[in-house]
Phi, psi and omega in degrees: 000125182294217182202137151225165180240155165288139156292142174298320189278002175118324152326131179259105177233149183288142165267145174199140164311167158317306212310319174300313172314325184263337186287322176306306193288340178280298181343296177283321175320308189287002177269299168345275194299343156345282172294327176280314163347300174314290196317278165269032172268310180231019157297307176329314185299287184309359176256334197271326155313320163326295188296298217239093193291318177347291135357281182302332176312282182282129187315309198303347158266352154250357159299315175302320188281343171297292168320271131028291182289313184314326213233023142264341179289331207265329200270345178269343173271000198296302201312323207249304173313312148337256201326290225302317204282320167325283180298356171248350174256001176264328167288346170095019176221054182275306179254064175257127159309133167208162187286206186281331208273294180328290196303343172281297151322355172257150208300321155320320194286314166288334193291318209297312177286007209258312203267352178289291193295350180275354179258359159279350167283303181294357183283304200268034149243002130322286170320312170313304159347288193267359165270348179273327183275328185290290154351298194230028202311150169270133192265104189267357167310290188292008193269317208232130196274108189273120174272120164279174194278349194268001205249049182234000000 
């Protein structure tokens, strides 16, 4: 069962060893790189698409900058939890009870519901995607108009 004590300020916290605490804080240092990995692994991707009307042109890169956002959104809430959950257990309120509506309200916990659903949203427009191409191919024969010499 755990065990918590009341605080002089008035605050309810869980007790945990040192041992956890450090065991944690490496935990989140490796959620950090993570996240900056993501991060700057497919922003680069989401600019150049951005950028390059070329680019924009063909569905298949932007459906990549979709994926790309989804999965720099998410490397940037990685990014933003790290530091925040870090800086709240070196300060000594890491493991302070809060309700449900506080933990919901912090700004990682929103990038985070913001950023999960966008990548099972882009597979499944991908998927739409390649079931329209399957279903319905685009014909380039019948597209382009042949002049014979005998058609004039």
């Amino acid at each position: 069962m755990p065990l918590y004590h009341n605080r002089t300020d008035g605050q309810v916290e869980l007790v945990v060893a040192s041992e956890v605490q450090d065991q944690t804080l490496k935990e989140l240092y490796i959620y950090c790189a993570e996240g900056i990995v993501l991060a700057t692994v497919n922003i680069p991707i989401l600019l150049m698409v951005a950028f390059f009307p070329v680019l924009r042109k063909q569905k298949e890169m932007i459906m990549v900058a979709g994926i790309s956002f989804a999965d720099g959104f998410h490397g940037v809430a990685l990014i933003v939890a790290a530091i925040g959950r870090i800086s709240l257990i070196t300060s000594g309120n890491g493991y302070v009870l809060r309700s449900r509506w506080q933990c919901l309200m912090t700004s990682w916990n929103l990038l985070f519901i913001w950023s999960w659903p966008l990548a099972p949203i882009m597979l499944l427009m991908i998927s739409v995607d390649r079931f329209l191409a399957v279903i319905k191919p685009f014909n380039t024969v019948t597209s382009i108009q042949v002049r014979t010499p005998s058609s004039k």
